[in-house]
NUBA-844169 format. One record per atom (N, C-alpha, C): y, x, z; atom name; residue in three letters. Coordinates in steps of 0.1 Angstrom, whole numbers, always signed. Last residue first. Layout:
N
c2 / c1 / c3 / atom / rest
Y / X / Z / CA / ALA
...
END
This chain:
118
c2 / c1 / c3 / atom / rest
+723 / +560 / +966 / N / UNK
+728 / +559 / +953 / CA / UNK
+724 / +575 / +947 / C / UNK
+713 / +554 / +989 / N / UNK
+706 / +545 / +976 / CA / UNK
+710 / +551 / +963 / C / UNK
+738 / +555 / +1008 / N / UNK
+723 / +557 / +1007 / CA / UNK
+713 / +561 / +997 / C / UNK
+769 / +565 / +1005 / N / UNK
+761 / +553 / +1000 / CA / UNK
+746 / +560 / +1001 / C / UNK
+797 / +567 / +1028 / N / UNK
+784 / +574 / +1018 / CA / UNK
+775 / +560 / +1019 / C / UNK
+823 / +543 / +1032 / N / UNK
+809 / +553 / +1041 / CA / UNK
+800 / +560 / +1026 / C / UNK
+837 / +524 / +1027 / N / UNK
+846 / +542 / +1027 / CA / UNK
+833 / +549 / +1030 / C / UNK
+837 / +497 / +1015 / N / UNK
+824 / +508 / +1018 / CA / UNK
+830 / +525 / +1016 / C / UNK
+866 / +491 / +1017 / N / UNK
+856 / +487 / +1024 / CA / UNK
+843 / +497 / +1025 / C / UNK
+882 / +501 / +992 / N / UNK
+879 / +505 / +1005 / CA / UNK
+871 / +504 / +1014 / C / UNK
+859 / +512 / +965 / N / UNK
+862 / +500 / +975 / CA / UNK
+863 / +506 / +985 / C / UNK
+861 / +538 / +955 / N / UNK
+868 / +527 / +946 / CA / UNK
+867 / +513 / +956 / C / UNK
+845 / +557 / +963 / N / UNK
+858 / +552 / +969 / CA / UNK
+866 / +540 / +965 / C / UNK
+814 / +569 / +967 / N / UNK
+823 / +560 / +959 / CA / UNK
+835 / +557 / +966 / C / UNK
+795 / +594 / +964 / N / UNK
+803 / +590 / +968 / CA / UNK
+817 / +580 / +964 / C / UNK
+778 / +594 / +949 / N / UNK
+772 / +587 / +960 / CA / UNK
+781 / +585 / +964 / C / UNK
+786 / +596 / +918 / N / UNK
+784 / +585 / +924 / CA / UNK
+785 / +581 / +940 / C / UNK
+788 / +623 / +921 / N / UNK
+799 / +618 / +922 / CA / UNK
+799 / +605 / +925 / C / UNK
+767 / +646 / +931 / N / UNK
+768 / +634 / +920 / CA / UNK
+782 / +629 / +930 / C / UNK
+782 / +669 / +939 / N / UNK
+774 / +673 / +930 / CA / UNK
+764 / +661 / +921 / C / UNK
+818 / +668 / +944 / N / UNK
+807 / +667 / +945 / CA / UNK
+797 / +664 / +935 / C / UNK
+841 / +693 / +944 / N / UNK
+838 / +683 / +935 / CA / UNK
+823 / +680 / +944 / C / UNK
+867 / +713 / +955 / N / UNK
+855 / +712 / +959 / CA / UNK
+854 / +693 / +950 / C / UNK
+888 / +731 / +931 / N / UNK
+887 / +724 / +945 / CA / UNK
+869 / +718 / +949 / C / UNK
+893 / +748 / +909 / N / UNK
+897 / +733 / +913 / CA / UNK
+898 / +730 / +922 / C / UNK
+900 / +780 / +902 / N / UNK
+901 / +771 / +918 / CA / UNK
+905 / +757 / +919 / C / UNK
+911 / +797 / +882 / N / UNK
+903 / +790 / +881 / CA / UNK
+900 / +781 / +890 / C / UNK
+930 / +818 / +899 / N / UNK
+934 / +804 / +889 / CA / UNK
+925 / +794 / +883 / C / UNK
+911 / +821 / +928 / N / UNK
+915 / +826 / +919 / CA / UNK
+924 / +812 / +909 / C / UNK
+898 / +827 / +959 / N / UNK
+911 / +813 / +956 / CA / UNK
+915 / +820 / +940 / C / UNK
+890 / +847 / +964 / N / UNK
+882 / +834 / +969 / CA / UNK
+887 / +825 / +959 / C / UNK
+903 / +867 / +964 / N / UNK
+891 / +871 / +954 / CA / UNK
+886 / +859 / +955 / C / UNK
+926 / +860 / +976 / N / UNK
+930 / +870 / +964 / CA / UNK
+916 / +867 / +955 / C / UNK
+913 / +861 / +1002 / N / UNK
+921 / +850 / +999 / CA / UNK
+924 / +852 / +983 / C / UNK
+910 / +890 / +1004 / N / UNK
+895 / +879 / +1005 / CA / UNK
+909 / +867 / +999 / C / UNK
+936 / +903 / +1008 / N / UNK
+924 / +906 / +993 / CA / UNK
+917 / +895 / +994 / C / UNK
+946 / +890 / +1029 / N / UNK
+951 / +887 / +1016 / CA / UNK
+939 / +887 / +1006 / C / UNK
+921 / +903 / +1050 / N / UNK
+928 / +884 / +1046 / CA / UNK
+931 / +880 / +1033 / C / UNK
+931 / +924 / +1046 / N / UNK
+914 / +917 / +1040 / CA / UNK
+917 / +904 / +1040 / C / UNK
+958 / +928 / +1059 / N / UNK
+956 / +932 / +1041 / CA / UNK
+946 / +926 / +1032 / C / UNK
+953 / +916 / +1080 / N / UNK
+964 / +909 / +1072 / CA / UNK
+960 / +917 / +1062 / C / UNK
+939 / +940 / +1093 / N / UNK
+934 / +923 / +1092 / CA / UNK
+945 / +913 / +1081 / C / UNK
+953 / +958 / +1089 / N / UNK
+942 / +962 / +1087 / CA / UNK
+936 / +947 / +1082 / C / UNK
+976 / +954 / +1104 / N / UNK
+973 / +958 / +1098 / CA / UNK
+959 / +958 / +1088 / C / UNK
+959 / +957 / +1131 / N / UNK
+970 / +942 / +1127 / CA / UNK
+965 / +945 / +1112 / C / UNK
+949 / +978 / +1135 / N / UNK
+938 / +972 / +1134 / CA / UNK
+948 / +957 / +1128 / C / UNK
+972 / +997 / +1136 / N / UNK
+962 / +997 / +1125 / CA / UNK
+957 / +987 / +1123 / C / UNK
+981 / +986 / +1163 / N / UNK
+988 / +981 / +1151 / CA / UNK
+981 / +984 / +1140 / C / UNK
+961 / +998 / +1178 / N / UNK
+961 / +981 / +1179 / CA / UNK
+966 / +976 / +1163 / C / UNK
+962 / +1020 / +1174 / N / UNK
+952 / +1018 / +1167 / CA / UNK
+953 / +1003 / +1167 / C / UNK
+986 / +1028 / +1185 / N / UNK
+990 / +1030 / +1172 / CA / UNK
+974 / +1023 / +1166 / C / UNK
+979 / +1020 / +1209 / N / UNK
+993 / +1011 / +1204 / CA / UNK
+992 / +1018 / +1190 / C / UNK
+957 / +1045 / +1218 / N / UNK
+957 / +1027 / +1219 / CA / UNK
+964 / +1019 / +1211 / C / UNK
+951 / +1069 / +1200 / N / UNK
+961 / +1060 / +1207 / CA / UNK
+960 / +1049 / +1206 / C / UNK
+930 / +1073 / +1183 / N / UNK
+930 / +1079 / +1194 / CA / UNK
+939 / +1075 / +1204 / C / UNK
+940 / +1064 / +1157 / N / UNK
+929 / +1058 / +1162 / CA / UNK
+923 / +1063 / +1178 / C / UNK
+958 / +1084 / +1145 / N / UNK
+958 / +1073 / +1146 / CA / UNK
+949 / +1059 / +1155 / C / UNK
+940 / +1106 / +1150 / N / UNK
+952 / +1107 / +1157 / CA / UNK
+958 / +1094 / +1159 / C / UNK
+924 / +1103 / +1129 / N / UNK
+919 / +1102 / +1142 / CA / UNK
+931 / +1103 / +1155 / C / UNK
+936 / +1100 / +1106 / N / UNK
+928 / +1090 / +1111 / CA / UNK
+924 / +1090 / +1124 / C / UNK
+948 / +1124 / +1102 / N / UNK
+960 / +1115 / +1104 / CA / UNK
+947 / +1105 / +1108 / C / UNK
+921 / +1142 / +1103 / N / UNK
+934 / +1143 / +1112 / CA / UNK
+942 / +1131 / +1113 / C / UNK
+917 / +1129 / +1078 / N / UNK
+911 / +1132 / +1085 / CA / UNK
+920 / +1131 / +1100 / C / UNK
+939 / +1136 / +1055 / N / UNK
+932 / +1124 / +1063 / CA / UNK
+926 / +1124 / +1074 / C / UNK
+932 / +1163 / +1056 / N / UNK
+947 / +1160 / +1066 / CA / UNK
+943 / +1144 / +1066 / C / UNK
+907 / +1162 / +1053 / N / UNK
+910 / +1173 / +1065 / CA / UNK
+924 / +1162 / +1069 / C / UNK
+912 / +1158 / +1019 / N / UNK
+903 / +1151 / +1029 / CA / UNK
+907 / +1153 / +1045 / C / UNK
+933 / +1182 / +1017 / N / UNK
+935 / +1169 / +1012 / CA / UNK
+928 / +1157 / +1025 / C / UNK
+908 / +1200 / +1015 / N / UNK
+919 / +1205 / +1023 / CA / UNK
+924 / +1190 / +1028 / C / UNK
+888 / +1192 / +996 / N / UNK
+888 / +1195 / +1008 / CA / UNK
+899 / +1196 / +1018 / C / UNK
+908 / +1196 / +974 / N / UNK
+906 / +1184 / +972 / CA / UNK
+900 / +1182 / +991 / C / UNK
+912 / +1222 / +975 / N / UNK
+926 / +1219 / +978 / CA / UNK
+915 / +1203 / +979 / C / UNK
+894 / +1250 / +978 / N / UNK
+892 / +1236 / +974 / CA / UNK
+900 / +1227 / +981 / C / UNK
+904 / +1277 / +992 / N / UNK
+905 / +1276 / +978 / CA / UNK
+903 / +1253 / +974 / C / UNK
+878 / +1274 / +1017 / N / UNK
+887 / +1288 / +1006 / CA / UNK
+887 / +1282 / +997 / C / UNK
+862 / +1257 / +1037 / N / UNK
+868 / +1253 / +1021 / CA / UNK
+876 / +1261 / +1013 / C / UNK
+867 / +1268 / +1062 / N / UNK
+855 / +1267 / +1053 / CA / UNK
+858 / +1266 / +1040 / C / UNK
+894 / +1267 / +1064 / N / UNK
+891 / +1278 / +1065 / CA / UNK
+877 / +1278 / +1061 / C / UNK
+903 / +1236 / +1064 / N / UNK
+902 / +1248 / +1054 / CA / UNK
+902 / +1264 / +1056 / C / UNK
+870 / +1218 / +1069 / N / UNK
+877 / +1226 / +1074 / CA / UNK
+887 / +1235 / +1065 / C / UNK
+851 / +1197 / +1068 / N / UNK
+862 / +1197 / +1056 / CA / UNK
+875 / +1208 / +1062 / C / UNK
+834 / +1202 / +1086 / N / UNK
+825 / +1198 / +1071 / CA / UNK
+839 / +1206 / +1059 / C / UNK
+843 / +1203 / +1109 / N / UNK
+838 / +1213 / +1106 / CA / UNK
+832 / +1215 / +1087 / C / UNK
+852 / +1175 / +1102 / N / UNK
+861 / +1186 / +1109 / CA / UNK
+852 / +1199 / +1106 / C / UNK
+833 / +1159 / +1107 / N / UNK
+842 / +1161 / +1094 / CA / UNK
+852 / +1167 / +1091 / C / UNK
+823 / +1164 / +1131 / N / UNK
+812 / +1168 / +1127 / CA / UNK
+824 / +1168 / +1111 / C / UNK
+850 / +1160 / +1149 / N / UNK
+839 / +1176 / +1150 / CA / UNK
+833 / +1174 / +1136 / C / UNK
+849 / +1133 / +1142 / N / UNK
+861 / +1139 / +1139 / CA / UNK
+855 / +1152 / +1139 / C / UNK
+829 / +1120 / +1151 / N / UNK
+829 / +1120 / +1139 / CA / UNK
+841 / +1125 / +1135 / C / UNK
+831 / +1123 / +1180 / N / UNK
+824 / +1130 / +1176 / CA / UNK
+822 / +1132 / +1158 / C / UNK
+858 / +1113 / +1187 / N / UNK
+858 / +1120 / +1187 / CA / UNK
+847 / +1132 / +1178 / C / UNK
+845 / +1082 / +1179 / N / UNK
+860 / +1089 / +1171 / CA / UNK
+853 / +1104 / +1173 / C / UNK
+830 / +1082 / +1204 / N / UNK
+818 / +1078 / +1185 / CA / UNK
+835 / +1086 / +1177 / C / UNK
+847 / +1083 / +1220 / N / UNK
+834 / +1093 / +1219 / CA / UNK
+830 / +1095 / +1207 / C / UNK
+862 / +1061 / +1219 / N / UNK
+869 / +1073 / +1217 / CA / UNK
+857 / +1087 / +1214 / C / UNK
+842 / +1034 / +1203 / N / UNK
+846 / +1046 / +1213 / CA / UNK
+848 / +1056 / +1210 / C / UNK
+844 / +1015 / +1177 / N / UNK
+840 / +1029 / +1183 / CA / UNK
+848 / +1031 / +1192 / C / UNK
+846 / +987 / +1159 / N / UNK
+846 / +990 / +1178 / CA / UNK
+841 / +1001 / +1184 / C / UNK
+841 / +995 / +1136 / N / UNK
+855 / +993 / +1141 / CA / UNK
+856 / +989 / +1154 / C / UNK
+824 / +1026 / +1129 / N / UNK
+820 / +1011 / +1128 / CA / UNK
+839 / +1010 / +1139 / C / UNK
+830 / +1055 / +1107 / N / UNK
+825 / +1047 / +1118 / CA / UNK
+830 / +1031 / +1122 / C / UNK
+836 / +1070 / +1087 / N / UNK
+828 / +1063 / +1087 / CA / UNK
+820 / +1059 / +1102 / C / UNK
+863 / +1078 / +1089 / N / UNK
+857 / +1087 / +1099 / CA / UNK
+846 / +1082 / +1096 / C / UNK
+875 / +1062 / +1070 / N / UNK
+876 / +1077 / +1068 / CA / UNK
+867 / +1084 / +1071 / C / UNK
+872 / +1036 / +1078 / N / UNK
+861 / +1043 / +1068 / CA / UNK
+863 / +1058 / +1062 / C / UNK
+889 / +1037 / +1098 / N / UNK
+874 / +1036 / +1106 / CA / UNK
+864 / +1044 / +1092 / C / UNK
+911 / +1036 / +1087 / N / UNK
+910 / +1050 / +1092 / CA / UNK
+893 / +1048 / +1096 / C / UNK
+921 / +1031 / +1053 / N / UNK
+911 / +1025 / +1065 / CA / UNK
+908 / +1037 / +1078 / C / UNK
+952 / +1030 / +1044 / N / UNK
+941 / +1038 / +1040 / CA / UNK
+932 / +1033 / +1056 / C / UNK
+979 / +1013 / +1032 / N / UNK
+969 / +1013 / +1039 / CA / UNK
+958 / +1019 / +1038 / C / UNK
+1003 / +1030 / +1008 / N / UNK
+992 / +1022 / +1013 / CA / UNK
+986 / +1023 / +1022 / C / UNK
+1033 / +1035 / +1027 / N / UNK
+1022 / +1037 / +1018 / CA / UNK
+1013 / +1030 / +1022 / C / UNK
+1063 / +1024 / +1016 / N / UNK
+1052 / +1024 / +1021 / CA / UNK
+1041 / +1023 / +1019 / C / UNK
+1093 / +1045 / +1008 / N / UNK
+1084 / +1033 / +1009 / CA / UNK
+1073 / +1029 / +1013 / C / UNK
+1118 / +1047 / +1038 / N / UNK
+1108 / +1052 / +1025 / CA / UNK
+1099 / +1044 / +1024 / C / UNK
+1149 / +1028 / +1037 / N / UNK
+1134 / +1035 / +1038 / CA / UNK
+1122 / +1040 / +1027 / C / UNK
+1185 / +1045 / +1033 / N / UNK
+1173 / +1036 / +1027 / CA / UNK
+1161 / +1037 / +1033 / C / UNK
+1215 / +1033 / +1042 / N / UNK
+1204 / +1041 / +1045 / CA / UNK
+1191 / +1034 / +1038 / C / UNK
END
């Protein structure tokens, strides 16, 4: 048996443009107001409107249930992780250098401390 494969992550908070600790209230109300915006009975004909609507719907449906919005939100944190990790850490990524290299001397164990003077 095979699965199907999986689609990308689409933000449901940036669908509805609302902030990621909204209340069912702040959902509900930004679902009416992009609900009436992207309706296809307003939209005769503009398939790209239509399109928007069933996001729409799948965001708020998603985000209206506790256990499916928890796992969004897993989701959601493992992907920015990666990307941020992705844009931080590139091949170019020596490492951290200091900005005189002197003060910091290691070459005697003894004075392991930062140097004052130097």
């Amino acid at each position: 048996m095979t699965t199907p494969p999986k689609r990308p992550i689409s933000d449901c908070y940036e669908i509805l443009g609302i902030a990621t600790d909204a209340t069912l209230k702040d959902i509900n109300s930004a679902y009416k107001r992009l609900a009436l915006k992207h309706h296809p009975d307003k939209a005769r004909g503009n398939e790209a409107s239509s399109d928007e609507f069933r996001k729409i719907q799948e965001a708020v449906e998603i985000l209206r249930d506790p256990f499916r919005r928890m796992k969004h939100n897993e989701e959601l944190s493992r992907t920015r992780r990666v990307f941020v990790e992705e844009q931080v850490f590139d091949s170019s990524y020596t490492g951290w250098r200091p900005h005189n290299p002197r003060r910091f001397d290691l070459s005697n164990p003894r004075e392991g401390e930062m140097r004052d003077g130097a």
